[in-house]
Wavefront OBJ file of the C-alpha trace (Angstrom):
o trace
v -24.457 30.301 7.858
v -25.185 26.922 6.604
v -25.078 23.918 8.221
v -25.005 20.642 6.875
v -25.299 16.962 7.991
v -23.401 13.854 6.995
v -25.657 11.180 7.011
v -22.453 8.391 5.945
v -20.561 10.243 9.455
v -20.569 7.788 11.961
v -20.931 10.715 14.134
v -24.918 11.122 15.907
v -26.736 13.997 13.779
v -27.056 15.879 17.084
v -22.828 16.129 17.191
v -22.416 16.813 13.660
v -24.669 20.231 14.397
v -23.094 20.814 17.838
v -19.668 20.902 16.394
v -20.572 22.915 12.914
v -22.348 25.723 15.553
v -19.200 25.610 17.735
v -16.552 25.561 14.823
v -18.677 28.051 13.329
v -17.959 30.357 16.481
v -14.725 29.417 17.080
v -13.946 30.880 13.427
v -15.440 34.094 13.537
v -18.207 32.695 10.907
v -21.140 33.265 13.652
v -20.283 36.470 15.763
v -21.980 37.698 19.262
v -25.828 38.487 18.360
v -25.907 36.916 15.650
v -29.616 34.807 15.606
v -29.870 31.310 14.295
v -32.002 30.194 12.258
v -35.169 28.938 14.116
v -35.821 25.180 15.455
v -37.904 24.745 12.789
v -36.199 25.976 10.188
v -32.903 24.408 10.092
v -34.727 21.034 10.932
v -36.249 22.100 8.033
v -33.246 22.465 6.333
v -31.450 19.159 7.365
v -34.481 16.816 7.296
v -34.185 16.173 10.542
v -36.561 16.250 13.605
v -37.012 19.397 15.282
v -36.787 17.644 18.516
v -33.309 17.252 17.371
v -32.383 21.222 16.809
v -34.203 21.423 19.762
v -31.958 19.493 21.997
v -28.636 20.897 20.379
v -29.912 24.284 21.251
v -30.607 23.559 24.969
v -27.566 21.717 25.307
v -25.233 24.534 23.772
v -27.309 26.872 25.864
v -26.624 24.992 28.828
v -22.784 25.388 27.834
v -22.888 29.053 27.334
v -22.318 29.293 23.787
v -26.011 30.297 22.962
v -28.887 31.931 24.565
v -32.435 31.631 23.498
v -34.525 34.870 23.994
v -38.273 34.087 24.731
v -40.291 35.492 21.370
v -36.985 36.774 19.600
v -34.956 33.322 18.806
v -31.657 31.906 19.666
v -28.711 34.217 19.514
v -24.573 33.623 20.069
v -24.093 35.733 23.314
v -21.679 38.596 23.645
v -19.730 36.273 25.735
v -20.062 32.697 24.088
v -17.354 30.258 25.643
v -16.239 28.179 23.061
v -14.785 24.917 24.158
v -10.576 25.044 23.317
v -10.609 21.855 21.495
v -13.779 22.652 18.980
v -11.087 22.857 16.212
v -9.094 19.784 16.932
v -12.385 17.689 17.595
v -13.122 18.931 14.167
v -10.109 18.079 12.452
v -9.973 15.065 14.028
v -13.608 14.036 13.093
v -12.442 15.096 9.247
v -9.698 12.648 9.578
v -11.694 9.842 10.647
v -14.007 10.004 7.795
v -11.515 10.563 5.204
v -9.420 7.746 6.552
v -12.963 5.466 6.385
v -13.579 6.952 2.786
v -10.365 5.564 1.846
v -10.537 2.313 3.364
v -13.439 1.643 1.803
v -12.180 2.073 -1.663
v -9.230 -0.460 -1.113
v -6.539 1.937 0.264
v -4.328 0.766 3.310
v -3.567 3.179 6.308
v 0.407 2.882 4.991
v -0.657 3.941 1.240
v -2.647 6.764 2.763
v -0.064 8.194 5.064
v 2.076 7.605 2.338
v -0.122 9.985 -0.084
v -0.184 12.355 2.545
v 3.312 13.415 3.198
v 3.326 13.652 -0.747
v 1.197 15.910 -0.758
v 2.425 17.583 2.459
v 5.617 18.120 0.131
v 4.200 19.532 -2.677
v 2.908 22.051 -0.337
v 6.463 22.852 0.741
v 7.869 23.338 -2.298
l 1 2 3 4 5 6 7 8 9 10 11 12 13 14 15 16 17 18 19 20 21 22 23 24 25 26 27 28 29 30 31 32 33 34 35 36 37 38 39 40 41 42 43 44 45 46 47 48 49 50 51 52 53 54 55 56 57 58 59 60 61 62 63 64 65 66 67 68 69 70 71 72 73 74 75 76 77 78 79 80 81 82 83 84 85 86 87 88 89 90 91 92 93 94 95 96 97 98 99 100 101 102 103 104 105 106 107 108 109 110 111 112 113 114 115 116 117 118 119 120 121 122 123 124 125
């Protein structure tokens, strides 16, 4: 599994790796006992601080959707409860930054709703 941040995301660093774990879950990508990688390593990874991985492990272990074994590493649990709206929250955060990429190259929210159900057609077709 690889996870990867979006430093341009308006999104805190910590959320972007929540919702990549969670998605990743949600889609079958990261199955029950599978281990992640360790603290260090995906801060590692990401550049980031391993205070950071740190803290979105706790908090998704707090949640249920991971468990940390002492001397073995964190794991998805057999029974990882995977919030409903993972996938929407995802979609939606897509959205946002594609509708930001956009609008900073020049393109109105009419022009890009309008390029949209183009290509929603072509689809159809």
């Amino acid at each position: 599994m690889n996870f990867a941040i979006n430093r341009d995301n308006p999104l805190p660093l910590h959320s972007q790796i929540v919702q990549q774990i969670q998605l990743a879950i949600a889609k079958g990508e990261l199955s029950p006992g599978d281990r992640l990688p360790t603290v260090r390593q995906l801060a590692v990874d990401l550049r980031v601080n391993s205070n950071t991985i740190a803290r979105v492990y706790l908090d998704l272990e707090r949640e249920g959707i991971l468990e940390t074994r002492r001397g073995l590493g964190t794991f998805v649990p057999a029974a990882a409860s995977i919030p409903p709206l993972t996938r929407q929250r995802h979609l939606n955060s897509l959205c946002r930054s594609f509708v930001q990429s956009c609008s900073k190259e020049g393109f109105s929210l009419k022009e890009i709703r309008r390029a949209l159900r183009d290509i929603a057609n072509e689809r159809k077709v």
